[in-house]
C-alpha positions as CSV (number, residue, x, y, z in Angstrom):
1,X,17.2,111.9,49.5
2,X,15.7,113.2,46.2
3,X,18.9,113.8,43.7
4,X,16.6,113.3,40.9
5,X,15.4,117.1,41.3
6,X,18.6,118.5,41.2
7,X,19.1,120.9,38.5
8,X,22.9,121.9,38.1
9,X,24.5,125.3,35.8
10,X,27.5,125.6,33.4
11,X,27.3,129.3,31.8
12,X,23.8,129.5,31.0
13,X,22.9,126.2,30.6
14,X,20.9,124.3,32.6
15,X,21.0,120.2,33.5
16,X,19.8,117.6,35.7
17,X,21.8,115.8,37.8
18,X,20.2,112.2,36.6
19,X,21.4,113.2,32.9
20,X,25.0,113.3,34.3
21,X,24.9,109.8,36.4
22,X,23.4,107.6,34.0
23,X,26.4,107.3,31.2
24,X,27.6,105.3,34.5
25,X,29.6,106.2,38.2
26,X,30.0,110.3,38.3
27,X,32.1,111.4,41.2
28,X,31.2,114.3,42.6
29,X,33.8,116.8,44.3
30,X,31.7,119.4,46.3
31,X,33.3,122.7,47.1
32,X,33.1,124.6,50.4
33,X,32.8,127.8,48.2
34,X,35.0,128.9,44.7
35,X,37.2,131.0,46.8
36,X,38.0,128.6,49.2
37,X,42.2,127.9,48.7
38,X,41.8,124.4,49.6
39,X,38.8,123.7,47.2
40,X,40.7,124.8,44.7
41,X,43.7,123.0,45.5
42,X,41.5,119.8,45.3
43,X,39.8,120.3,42.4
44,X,43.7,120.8,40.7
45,X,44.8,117.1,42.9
46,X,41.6,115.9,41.1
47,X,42.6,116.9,37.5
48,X,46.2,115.0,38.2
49,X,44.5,111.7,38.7
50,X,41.3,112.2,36.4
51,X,43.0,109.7,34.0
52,X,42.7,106.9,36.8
53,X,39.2,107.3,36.8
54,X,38.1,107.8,33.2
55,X,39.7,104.3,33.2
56,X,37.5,102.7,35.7
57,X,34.5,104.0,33.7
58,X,33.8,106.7,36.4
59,X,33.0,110.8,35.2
60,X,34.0,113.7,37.6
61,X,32.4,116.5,38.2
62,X,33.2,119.9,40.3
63,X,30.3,121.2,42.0
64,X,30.0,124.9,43.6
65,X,27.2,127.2,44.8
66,X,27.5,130.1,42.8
67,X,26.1,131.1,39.7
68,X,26.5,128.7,36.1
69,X,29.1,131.4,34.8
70,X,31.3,131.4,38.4
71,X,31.2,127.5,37.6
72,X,32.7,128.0,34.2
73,X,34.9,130.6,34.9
74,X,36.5,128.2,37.8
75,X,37.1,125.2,35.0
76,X,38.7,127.5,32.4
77,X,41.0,129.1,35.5
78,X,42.4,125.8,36.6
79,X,42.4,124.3,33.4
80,X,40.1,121.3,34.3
81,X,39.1,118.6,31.7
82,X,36.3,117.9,33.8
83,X,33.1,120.3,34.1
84,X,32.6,122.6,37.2
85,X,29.2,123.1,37.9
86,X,27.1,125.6,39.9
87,X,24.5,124.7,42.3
88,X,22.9,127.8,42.8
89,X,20.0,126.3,44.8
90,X,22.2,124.7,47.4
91,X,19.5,121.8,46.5
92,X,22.7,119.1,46.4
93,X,24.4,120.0,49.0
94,X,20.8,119.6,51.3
95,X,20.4,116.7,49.3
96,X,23.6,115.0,50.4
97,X,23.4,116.3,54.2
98,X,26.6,118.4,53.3
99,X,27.1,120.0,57.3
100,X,27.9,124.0,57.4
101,X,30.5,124.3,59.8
102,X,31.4,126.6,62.6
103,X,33.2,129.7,61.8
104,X,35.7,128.0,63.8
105,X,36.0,125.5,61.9
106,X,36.3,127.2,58.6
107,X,38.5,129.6,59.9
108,X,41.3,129.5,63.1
109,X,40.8,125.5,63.8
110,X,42.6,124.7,60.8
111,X,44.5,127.6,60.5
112,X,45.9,127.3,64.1
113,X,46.6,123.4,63.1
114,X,48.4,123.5,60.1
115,X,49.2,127.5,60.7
116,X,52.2,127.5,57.5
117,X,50.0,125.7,55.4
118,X,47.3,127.8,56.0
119,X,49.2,131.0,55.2
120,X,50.4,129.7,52.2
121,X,46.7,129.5,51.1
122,X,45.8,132.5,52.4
123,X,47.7,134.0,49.5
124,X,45.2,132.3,46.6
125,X,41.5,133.4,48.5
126,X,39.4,134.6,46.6
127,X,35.4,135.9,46.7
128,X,33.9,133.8,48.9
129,X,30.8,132.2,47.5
130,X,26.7,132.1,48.6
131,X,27.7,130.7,52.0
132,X,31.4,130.1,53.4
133,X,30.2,128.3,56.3
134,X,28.9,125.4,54.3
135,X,31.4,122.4,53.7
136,X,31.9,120.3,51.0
137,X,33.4,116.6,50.2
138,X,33.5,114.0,47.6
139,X,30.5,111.8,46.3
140,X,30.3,108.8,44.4
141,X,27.3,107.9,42.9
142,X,26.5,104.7,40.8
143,X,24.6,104.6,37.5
144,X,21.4,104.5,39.3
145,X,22.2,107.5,41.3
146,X,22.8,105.8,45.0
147,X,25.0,106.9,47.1
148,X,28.1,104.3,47.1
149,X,31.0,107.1,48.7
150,X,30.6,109.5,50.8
151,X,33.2,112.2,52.6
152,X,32.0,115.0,54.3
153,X,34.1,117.4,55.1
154,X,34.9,118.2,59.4
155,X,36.5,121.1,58.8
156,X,37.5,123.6,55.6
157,X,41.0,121.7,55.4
158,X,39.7,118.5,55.7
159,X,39.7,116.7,52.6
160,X,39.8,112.2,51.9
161,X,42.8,110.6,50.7
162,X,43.1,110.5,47.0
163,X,43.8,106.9,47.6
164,X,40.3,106.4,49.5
165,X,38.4,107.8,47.1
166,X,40.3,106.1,44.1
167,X,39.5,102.8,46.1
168,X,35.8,103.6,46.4
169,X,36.0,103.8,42.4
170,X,37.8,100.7,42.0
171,X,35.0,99.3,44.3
172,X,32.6,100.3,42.8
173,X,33.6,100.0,39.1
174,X,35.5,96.9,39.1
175,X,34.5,95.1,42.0
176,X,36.8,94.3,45.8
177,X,40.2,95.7,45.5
């Protein structure tokens, strides 16, 4: 795994991924796509608990594959106080061994599972990004850039427990829970 090559985009700026982990832990939530309902709907759960995580010391940042402006344009939207960036490349999401899924499961598997849920969501899809086939997840990386978290997504409604990943902050930022 090579994460120091990773070159992420707000607007038109350009900035490595080792720039963002070293001021410490940097929590990374990657999305399936910026259309995707559900991505969006994390990223908005994310922002409602961002305050117990700048306490622990950790950063969060949104991470999709579109263009630095589609990443920008996504954090103004939904109002986030942590940046959205674009990973045009894909290069983190190969990185990280993010899995694409089968249309199945981005499509009918969750929606015949949860079927109200998912025509709720329905109603907020938007453009789909590069590739709606890939899937997301949450990473947490340490100040040295290793892995300590990882949640992969099985399916495009599949998302961790706020309170799993808030404990692999506490873990890592404060020691056992």
């Amino acid at each position: 795994m090579n994460l120091e090559s990773v070159r992420l985009e707000q607007g038109d700026r350009s900035v490595s991924l080792p720039d963002l982990w070293q001021s410490g832990p940097l929590l990374l939530v990657l999305l399936r796509h910026s259309g995707c309902p559900i991505c969006r709907e994390h990223l908005v759960v994310t922002e409602g608990i961002l305050d117990e995580f700048s306490a622990l010391g950790c950063n969060v940042i949104g991470v999709c594959h579109g263009s630095g402006n589609d990443a920008e344009a996504l954090q103004r939207e939904l109002e986030l106080r942590f940046p959205v960036y674009a990973d045009p490349a894909m290069a983190l999401y190969r990185e990280l061994a993010m899995p694409r899924g089968s249309w199945w499961q981005v499509t009918f598997g969750p929606m015949l599972r949860e079927p109200v849920k998912a025509i709720r969501r329905m109603r907020d899809v938007r453009k789909p990004g590069k590739d709606v086939r890939q899937l997301g997840g949450v990473v947490l990386l340490n100040g040295a850039g290793e892995v300590n978290y990882c949640y992969c997504q099985k399916d495009s409604a599949d998302m961790p427990a706020d309170e799993e990943v808030l404990a692999a902050v506490k873990m890592l930022c404060s020691g056992p829970v």
